[in-house]
Structures are given as structure tokens and as C-alpha cells.
C-alpha distance (Angstrom), angle and dihedral (degrees) to the residues before:
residue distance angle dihedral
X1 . . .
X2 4.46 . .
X3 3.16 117.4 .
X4 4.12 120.8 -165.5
X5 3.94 118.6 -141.8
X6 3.35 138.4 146.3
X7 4.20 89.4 5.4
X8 3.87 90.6 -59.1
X9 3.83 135.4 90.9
X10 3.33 127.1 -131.3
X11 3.94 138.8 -164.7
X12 4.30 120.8 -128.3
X13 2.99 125.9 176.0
X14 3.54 104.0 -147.4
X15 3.80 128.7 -170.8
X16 4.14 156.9 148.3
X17 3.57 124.7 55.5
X18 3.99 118.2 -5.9
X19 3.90 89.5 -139.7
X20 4.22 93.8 49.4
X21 3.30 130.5 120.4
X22 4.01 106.3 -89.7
X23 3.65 123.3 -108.5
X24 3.60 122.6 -172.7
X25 3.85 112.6 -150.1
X26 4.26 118.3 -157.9
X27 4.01 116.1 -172.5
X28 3.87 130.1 -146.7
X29 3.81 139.5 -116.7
X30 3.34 121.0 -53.4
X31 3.96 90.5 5.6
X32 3.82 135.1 80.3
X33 4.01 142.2 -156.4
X34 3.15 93.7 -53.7
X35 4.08 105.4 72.2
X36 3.72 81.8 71.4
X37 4.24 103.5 62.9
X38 3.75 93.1 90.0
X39 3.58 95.2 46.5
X40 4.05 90.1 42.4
X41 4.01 89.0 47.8
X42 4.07 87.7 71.6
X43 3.79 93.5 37.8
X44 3.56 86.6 59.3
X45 3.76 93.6 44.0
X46 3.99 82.8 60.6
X47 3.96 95.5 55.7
X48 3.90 92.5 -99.8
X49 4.22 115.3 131.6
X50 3.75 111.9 -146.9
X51 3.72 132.4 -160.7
X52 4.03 113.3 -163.4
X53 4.07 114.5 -157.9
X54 3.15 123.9 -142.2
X55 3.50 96.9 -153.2
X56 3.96 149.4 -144.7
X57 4.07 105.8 -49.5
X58 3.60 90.7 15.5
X59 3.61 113.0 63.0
X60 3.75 102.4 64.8
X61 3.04 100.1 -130.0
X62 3.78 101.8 58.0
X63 4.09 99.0 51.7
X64 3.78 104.6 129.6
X65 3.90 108.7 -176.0
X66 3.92 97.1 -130.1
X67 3.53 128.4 99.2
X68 3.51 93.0 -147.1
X69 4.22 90.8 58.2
X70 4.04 82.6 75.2
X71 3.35 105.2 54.7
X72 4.31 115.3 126.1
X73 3.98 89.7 -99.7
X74 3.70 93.1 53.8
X75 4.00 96.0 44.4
X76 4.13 89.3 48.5
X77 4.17 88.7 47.9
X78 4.28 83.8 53.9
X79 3.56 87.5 55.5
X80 3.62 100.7 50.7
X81 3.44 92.0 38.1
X82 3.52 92.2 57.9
X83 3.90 94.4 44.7
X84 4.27 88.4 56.7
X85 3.93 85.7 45.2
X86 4.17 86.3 58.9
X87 3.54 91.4 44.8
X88 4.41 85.9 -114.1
X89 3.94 107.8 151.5
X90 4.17 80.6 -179.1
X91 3.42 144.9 -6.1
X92 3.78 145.4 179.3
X93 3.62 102.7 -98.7
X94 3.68 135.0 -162.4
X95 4.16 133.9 177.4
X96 3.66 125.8 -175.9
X97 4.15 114.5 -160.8
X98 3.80 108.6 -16.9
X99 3.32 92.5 -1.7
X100 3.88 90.2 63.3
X101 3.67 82.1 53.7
X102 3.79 88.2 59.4
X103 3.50 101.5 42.8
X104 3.85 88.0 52.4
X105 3.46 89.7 58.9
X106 3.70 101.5 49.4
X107 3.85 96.7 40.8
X108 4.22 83.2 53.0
X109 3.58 93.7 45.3
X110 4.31 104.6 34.3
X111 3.92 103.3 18.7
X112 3.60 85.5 162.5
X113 4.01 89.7 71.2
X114 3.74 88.4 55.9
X115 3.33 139.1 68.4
X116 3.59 106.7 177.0
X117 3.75 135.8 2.9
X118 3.69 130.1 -133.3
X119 3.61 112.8 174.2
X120 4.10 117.9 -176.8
X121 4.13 126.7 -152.7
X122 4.19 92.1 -23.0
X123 3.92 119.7 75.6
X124 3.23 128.9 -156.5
X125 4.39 107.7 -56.7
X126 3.70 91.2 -123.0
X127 3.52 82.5 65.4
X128 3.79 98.4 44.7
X129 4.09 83.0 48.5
X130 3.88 91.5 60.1
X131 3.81 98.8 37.7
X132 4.03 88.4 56.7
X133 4.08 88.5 50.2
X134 3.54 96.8 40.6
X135 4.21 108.5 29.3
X136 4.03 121.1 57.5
X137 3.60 90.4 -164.3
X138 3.80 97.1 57.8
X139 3.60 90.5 47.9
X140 3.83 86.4 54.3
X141 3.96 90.7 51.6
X142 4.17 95.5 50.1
X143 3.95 88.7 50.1
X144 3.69 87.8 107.7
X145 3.82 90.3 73.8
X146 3.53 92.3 73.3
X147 3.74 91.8 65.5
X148 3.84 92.2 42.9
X149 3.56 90.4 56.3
X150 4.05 94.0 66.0
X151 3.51 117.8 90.1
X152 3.50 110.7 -138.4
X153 3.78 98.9 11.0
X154 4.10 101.8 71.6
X155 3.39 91.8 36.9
X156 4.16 87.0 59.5
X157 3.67 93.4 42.8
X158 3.81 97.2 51.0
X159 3.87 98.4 39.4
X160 3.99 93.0 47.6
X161 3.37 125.5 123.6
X162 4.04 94.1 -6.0
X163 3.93 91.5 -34.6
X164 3.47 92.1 -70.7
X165 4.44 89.8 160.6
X166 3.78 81.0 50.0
X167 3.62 96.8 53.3
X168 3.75 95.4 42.6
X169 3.32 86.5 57.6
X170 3.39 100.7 54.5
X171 4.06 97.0 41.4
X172 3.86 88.6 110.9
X173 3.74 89.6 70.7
X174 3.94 94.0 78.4
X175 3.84 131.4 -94.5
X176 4.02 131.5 -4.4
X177 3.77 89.9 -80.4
X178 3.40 101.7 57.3
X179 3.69 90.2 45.0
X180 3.66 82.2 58.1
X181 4.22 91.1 47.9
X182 4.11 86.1 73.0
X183 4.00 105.7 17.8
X184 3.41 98.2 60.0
X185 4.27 94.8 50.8
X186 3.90 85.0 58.7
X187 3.71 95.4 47.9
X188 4.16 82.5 67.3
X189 4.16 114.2 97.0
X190 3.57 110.4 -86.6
X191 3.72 101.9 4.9
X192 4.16 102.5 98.4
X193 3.75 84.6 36.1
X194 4.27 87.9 60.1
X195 4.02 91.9 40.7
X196 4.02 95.2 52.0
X197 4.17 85.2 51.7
X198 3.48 83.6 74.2
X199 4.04 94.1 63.6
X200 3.63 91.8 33.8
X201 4.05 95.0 45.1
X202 4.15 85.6 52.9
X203 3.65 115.7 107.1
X204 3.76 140.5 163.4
X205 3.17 104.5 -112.5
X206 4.25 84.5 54.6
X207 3.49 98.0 52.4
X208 4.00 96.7 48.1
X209 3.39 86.3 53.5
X210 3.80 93.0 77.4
X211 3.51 109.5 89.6
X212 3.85 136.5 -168.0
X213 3.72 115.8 -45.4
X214 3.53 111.6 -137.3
X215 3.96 102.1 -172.7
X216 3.44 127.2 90.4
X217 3.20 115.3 -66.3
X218 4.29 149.5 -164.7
X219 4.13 119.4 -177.6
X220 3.65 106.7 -164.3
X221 3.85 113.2 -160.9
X222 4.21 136.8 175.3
X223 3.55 119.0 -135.3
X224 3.87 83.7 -140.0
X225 3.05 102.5 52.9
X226 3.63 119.6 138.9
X227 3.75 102.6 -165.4
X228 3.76 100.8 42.8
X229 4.55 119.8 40.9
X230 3.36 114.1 -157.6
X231 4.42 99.3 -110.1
X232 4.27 73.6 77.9
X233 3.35 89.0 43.1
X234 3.48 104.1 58.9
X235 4.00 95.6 29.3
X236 3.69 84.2 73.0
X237 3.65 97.7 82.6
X238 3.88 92.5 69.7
X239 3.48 95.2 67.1
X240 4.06 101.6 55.7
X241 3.67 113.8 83.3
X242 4.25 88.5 -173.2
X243 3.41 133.8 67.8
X244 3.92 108.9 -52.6
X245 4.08 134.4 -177.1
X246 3.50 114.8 -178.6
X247 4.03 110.6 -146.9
X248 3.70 123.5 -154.8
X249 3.93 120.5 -168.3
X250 3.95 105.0 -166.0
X251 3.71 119.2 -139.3
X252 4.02 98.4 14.8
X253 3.29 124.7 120.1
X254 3.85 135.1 -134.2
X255 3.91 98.5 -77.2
X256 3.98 84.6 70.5
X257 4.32 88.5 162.1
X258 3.69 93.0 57.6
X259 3.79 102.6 24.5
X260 4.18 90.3 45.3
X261 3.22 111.9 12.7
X262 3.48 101.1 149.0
X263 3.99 98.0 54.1
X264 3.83 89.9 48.9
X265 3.79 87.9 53.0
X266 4.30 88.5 50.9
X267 4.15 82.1 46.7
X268 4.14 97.0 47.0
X269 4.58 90.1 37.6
X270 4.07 88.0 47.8
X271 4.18 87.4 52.5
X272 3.83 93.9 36.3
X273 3.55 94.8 45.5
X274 3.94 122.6 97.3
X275 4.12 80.8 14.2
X276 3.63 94.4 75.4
């Protein structure tokens, strides 16, 4: 389904039973909606109805050229925008990767929307902010941001020779096919361009304005994760206020939706249930 908001239109894939308890579904970098249908399957299987953005830079038709259009505030207004478009006064919402980053953000800044948390791979950025100050190693693992940042030069080195960077980067998500799923939509004019705005939109000043989240709340981490060491892992917990669990899936990489999807969907049921 499109939905219009805020003078864009963007793709959900909604699904489950009309009457379920909503979930609102955010995707990572350099992904889309669709590294959530396996996990969505069994949330639908448990009554819940899900609605999976595609989100700024990624649904086509909500590409603004600006790097300033994809800053944190921007991304969180999409997602509320979206929810008032459905008619959703509050859902269960989960993020994996940027999305996390997102759904921080808008359960810190409108708690009211959301009822629980369930944030995948990414904690909280406070956390991020004092793992890069205090942990070498995680420094070392977010180096790649640096290239992201340059317009022009990351979009070369992922797109040459048949986005073979891109694809190496994305072999944790499973087999060539589902490489394919999300290479191939950011081999299209414009699209990678949009998703690196993201990294290059970030700032400081963005990310420290995401305070405590005070609803309840599940971080789901890999101990293999490439992206995301476990000092930030763990320093997460001081910056929710609500109830918080902290989920670790050994020996799964980053891509935790489509390399686990069925122990994130045991980790987002156990926090959405009895909050339905």
C-alpha cells in the first residue's frame, strides 16, 4: 500500500489481522521493508497486524535531494506522520540498524505513540556516543562511516563493477538471492545516493538530542556483530528509564531480521505481550 504524508509517498507493507494489535516495522541501511516478512509472518501468526515502512530515500516516492531532508528529526516526523495517516494513535514498534536509530528517537521524543520498544542491532545513541569515547575497538568497527559520508566516493565504491562492495557487504543476509532482494534496489538512479544521506545527514548535535526512553523496552543484540561491540551493547541500559531486557542471540550476525528472524520475533511477542 502508499501512503501520502508530509508531501511524500511512502510504501508499507502492511499485514495480519485487521483487528491486531499494531506494529510498526522500520528497516536498516542499505535494506528496505522487506527484511522484515519472515519475522512479520510469526507476528501475524500471534494476532499482531504489522505495517513495514519503506522509508525516507527508499520509497520512491519520498527521495528529496537534500542532505539536510535526512536528518534524525525529519526521519522521526515520517514515522509519525505515517502512523496519523493509518489512523494508529500507538503501536508496538521495532527498528533494526538505522531504523533502531529512528525508533529511539520517536519513542524519546512521543512516548505516547508507543507502547513498547523493540530496538534490533543499534542501542540507544547515547550509548553509541560513549562507546566511541571510551572503546578503541568500536571506533575501529564504525570506520566505515567516514567513507559513507563522501558524496560521490561511496556511491562509486559500492556500485562498481555490479556493486560488488555492496554485495559483500550485505553477504550476512543469507544466500545470493537475498543479496540480490536489497542490492539490486540501490543499483537504481538516485536510490544509494538517498540511503547514504542518512550517514551524511547525522550529526552530533542530532544524536544527543535523543534522550532517555521511558517505555518499555527490549534491545536485541548479536555477539557477531560487526557494526555494533558489545561495551555499546551493554551501555544501553543506562539510558532507559522503563522496563528494559537486553537480548543477546549468540553466533548471529548483524542482519539479525533475516539471519534470526524467528528469535527476534520470541524477543519483540515477549515485550508486546500483556501490552497489547
Amino acid at each position: 500500500m502508499r501512503v501520502d504524508a508530509r508531501g511524500l509517498t511512502f510504501d508499507v507493507r502492511a499485514g495480519g489481522p485487521p483487528d491486531g494489535s499494531p506494529v510498526l516495522l522500520l528497516h536498516g541501511f542499505p535494506q528496505h521493508s522487506g527484511e522484515w516478512d519472515e519475522v512479520a509472518t510469526a507476528l501475524h501468526a500471534a494476532g499482531l497486524r504489522t505495517y513495514a515502512l519503506d522509508q525516507r530515500g527508499y520509497s520512491p516516492g519520498a527521495r528529496p535531494a537534500a542532505v539536510a531532508d535526512y536528518r534524525i528529526p525529519e526521519l522521526v516526523a515520517d514515522a509519525v506522520a505515517v502512523l496519523d495517516a493509518l489512523g494508529l494513535d500507538a503501536v508496538h514498534l521495532v527498528g533494526h540498524d538505522w531504523g533502531a536509530i529512528v525508533a529511539w528517537a520517536l519513542a524519546a521524543r512521543h512516548p505516547e505513540r508507543v507502547r513498547t520498544l523493540t530496538a534490533v542491532s543499534v542501542p540507544h545513541p547515547a550509548a553509541m556516543a560513549h562507546a566511541l569515547a571510551t572503546d578503541g575497538q568500536q571506533k575501529a568497527r564504525s570506520s566505515y562511516i567516514a567513507l559513507f559520508r563522501k558524496p560521490g566516493k561511496a556511491e562509486k565504491v559500492l556500485l562498481a563493477w555490479n556493486a560488488t562492495a555492496l554485495r559483500k557487504l550485505l553477504a550476512g543476509v543469507g544466500d545470493a538471492s537475498r543479496v540480490d532482494r536489497y542490492a539490486d534496489p540501490m543499483r537504481e538512479p538516485g536510490a544509494l545516493t538517498a540511503a547514504l544521506n542518512w550517514y551524511r545527514a547525522m550529526s552530533r548535535a542530532d544524536l544527543a538530542g535523543v534522550g532517555p526512553v521511558g517505555v518499555p523496552t527490549t534491545y536485541v543484540w548479536s555477539d557477531r556483530d560487526i557494526a555494533i561491540g558489545r561495551p555499546a551493547a551493554e551501555a544501553c541500559a543506562a539510558n532507559v528509564t522503563g522496563d528494559y531486557r537486553f537480548v543477546q542471540l549468540p553466533g548471529v550476525s548483524h542482519w539479525i531480521p533475516d539471519a534470526a528472524p524467528g528469535p527476534l520475533a520470541e524477543a519483540i511477542l515477549a515485550r508486546a505481550g500483556g501490552t497489547a
